[in-house]
N, C-alpha and C positions, 0 to 999 in steps of 0.2 A: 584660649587666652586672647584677650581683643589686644588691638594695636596700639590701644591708648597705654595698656597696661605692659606692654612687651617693649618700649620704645625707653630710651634711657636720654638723657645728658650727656652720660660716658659709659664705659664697660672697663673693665679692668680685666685684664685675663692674664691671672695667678694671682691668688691671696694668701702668699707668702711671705716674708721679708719686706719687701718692699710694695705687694700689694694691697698689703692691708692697711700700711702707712696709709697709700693713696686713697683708697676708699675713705677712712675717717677723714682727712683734710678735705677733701671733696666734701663731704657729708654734711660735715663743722659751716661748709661754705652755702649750704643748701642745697646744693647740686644734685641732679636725683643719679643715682651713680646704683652698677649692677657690677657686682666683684663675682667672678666665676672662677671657682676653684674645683682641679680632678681628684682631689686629695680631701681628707681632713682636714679641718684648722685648730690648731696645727698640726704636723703630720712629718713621720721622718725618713720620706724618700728626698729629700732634697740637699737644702744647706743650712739648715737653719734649727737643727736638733742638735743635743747635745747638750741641753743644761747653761753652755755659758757663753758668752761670745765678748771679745776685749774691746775696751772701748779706751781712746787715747784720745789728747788733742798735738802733740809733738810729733806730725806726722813725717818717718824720717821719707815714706816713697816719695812726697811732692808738698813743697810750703803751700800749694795753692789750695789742697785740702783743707789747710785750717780752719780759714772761714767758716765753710761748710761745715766742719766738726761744732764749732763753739756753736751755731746756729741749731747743730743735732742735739747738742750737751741741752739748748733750754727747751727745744721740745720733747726730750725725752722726761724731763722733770715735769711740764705739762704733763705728758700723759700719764705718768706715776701719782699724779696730784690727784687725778679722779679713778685712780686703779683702788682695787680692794685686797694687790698684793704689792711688794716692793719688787722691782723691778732694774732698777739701777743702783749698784754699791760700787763707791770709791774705795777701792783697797788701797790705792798708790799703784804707780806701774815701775819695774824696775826692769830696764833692759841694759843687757849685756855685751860686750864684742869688742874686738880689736880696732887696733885703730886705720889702720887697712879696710877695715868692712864697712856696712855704711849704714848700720844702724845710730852707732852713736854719732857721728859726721851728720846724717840727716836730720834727726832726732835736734839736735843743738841748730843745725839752721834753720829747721823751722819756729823751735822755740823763741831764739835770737831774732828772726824775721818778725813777727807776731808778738815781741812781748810775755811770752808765756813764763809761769813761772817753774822752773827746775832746778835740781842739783846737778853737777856733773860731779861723778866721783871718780878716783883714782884707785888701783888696787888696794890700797890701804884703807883707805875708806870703805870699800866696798864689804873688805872683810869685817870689820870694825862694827861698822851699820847692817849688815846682812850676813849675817857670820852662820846660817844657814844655806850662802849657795860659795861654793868651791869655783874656784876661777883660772885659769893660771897669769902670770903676773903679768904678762902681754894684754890684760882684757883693760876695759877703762868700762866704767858706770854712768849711768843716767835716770835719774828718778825725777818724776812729774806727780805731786801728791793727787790732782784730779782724773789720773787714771785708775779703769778702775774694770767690773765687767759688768754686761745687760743676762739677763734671764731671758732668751731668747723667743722661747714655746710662748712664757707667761705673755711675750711684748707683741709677738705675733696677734694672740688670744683677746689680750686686751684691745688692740688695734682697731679687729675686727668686731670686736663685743660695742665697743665708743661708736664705730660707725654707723652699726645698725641702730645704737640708740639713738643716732643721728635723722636716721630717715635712709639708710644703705639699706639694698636689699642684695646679702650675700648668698649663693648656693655652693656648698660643696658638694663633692663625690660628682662635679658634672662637667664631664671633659668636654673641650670644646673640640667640634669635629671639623669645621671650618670655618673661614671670615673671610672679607670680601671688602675692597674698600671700594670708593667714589666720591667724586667730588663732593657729594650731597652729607656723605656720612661711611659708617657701616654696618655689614650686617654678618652675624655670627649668628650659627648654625650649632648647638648644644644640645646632650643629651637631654636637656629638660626642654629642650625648643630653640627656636628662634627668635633670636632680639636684634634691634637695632639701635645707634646711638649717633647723636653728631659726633661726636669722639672715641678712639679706642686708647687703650695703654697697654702694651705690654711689657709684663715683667717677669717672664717665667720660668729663672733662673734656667738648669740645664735643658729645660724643652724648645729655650729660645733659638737656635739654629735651626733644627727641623721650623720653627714658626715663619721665621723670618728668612728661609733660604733665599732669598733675592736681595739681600741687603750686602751681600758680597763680602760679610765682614766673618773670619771663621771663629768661631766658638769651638775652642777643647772642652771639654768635661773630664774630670780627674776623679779619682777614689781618692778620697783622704779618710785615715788612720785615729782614734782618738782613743784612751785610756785612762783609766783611772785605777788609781795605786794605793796602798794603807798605807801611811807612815811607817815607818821602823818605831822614829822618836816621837815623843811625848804629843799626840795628836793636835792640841790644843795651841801648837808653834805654828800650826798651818792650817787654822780657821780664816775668815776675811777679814776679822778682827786684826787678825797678829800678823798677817802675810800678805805680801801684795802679790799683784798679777803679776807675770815677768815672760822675756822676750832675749832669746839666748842665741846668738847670730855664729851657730854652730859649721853652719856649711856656708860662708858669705857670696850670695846677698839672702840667703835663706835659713834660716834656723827653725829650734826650738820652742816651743811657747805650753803658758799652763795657769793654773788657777787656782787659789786657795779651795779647801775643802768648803762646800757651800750649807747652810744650816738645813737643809732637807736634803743632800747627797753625801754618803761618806765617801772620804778617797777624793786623791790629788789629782789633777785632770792633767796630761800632757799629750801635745800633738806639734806633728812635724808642720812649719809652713812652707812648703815645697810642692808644685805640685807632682801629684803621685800618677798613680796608673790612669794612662789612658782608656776611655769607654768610647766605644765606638757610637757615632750619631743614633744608627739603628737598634744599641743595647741602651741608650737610656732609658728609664725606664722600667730596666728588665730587674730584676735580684743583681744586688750587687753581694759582690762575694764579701765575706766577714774578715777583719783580720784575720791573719796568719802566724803561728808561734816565732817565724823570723821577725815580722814587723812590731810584736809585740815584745820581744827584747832589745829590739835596738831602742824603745823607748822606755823599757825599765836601765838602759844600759845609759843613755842620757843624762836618765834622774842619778843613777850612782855615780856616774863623775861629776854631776856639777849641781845637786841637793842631794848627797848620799841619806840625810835623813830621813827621803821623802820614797825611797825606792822598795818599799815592802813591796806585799802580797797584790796581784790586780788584783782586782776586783768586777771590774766590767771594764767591755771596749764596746765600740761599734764603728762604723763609717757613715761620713757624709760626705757631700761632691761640692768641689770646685768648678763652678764656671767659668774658665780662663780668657781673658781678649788678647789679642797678639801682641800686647805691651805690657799686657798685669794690669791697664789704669780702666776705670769704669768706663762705660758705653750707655751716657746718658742724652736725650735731647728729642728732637722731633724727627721722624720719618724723613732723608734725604729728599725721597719721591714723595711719598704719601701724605699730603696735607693732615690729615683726619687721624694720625696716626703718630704718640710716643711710645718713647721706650728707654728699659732701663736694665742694663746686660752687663754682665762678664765681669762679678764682683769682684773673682777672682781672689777672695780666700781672706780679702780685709775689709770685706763691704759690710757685713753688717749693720757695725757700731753707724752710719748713716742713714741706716732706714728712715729712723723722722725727717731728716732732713728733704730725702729722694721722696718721699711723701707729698711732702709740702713741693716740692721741684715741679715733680709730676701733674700738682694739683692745676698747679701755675701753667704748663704748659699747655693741660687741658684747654682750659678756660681761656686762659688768657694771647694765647700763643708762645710766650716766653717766661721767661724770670728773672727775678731780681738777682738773683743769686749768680755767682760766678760760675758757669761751667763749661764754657769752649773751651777747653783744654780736655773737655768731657766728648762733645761731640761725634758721634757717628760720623762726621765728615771729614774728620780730619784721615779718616782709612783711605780717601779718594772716594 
């Protein structure tokens, strides 16, 4: 391989979630950009399987997300405009919780802060309007009709499909074995060889700690739990058509979450947002173990108290991993130290529905050194 042909603009290392955003906005941009991924694209040792992922703009963690979201809502409708599948449905989003807990409190100040438009409902309401989720009379409601969820695999796929017709040249199945920065640039060291670039990005969900050990910031990694169940009642109550996504603040400031039945998966999806078991740095990676008949009733036991329609037969589980930061909030921006070096970490279990947006962030930081976009409150440096 000669040096003209091995030498990039940027390198991206992970073309998952957030990787493959970065490659196509880079690509879109001209930028001759090399995505290195250890996995398939897409591929379900990570976070990013599972059929469906939520997307909201009432963000109750932090008002300061919104921006960011409306900014993700119109590049995800870009990239669905030149997709050959649908990739984003609006179902509605209905979350649920006391008023002690801080879904619905959040939820209303960011919508209140921003403009957004929502119902709050009362338990009357709630049972009225949603007379398929069971509550008890302490709960209060919040519906946002532009929530809704992304097709996660498909967004991935198309990402990296746009890139490359871009002018990206992506490799899977090719771990990187190590990188090396400099003032000049970097160079990374991969099973298919050797490249180098003025810029690096990383974004390599749970591999980012072992990546980045000097950054001083800890990454947990979690097992989390997901499931899918038959209806009891009349199937067609819980298509995307007839049911919204919902957000059920079970254990506060953590709950319940789940998804209409999608038109190519049978069965109601439900998963804990909490994170779950600990993986040690040295096992990611490794076989993560499958649910367990305990974890797999406590989430049909869920759905019977509070959508008993929805609690038949499973049907399928599996697990994907949480990369946690030591606040829950993303670990987005340039390398402290490292000039030549972004990064984008620790989504911690609601980053998804952002990938466009962290895409375009990324692409900016590449390039340009910064962005437009608001994100010090993102910063790597705020850890010290």
């Amino acid at each position: 391989m000669s040096a003209a042909n091995n030498h990039f603009d940027v390198i991206v290392l992970g073309v998952g979630s957030m990787g493959s955003a970065a490659c196509y906005h880079l690509a879109k941009r001209g930028i001759k950009v090399l995505g290195l991924e250890q996995f398939d694209i897409p591929h379900n040792q990570g976070s990013h399987h599972g059929k469906s992922r939520m997307i909201r703009k009432a963000y109750y963690e932090h008002p300061d997300y919104v921006p960011l979201l409306e900014r993700a809502y119109e590049l995800w409708d870009e990239l669905e405009a030149d997709a050959t599948e649908k990739i984003i449905y609006r179902t509605g989003g209905l979350y649920l919780g006391s008023s002690y807990g801080s879904i619905i409190t959040g939820s209303l100040e960011s919508a209140r802060k921003h403009g957004l438009p929502h119902r709050y409902l009362n338990h009357a309401e709630i049972c009225e309007q949603f007379p398929s989720f069971q509550v008890p009379e302490t709960f209060e409601g919040y519906f946002e009709s532009e929530g809704g969820f992304i097709r996660p695999e498909d967004a991935v796929q198309e990402h990296a499909h746009q890139a490359e017709k871009n002018g990206a040249r992506i490799l899977a199945s090719t771990p990187v074995l190590d990188w090396v920065s400099s003032p000049d640039g970097v160079e990374v060291k991969s099973s298919a060889g050797n490249f180098s670039a003025g810029q690096l990005i990383i974004c390599a969900g749970a591999w980012t700690g072992p990546i980045l050990r000097d950054l001083g910031i800890e990454l947990t990694v979690t097992r989390q739990v997901q499931a899918w169940f038959e209806p009891k009642d009349d199937p067609k109550k819980f298509t995307h058509e007839n049911f919204p996504c919902w957000f059920i603040e079970t254990d506060p400031p953590h709950g319940h979450y789940g998804f209409p039945t999608l038109p190519s998966q049978k069965g109601l999806k439900i998963a804990e947002h909490k994170p779950g078991e600990p993986i040690l740095a040295d096992q990611v990676g490794q076989a993560v173990d499958p649910p367990n008949q305990s974890e797999l009733d406590d989430l049909q036991r869920v759905l019977n108290t509070f959508i008993p329609g929805a609690a038949g037969q499973l049907l399928k589980s599996c697990t994907c991993l949480y990369t946690n930061s030591p606040d829950q909030h993303f670990i987005v921006g340039k390398h402290p130290e490292l000039d030549p070096v972004s990064l984008a970490a620790g989504f911690s279990g609601h980053g998804y529905k952002f990938a466009s947006v962290m895409g375009e962030i990324l692409a900016d930081l590449a390039t340009n050194g910064a962005t437009r976009h608001s994100i010090e409150f993102l910063s790597p440096k705020r850890f010290g």
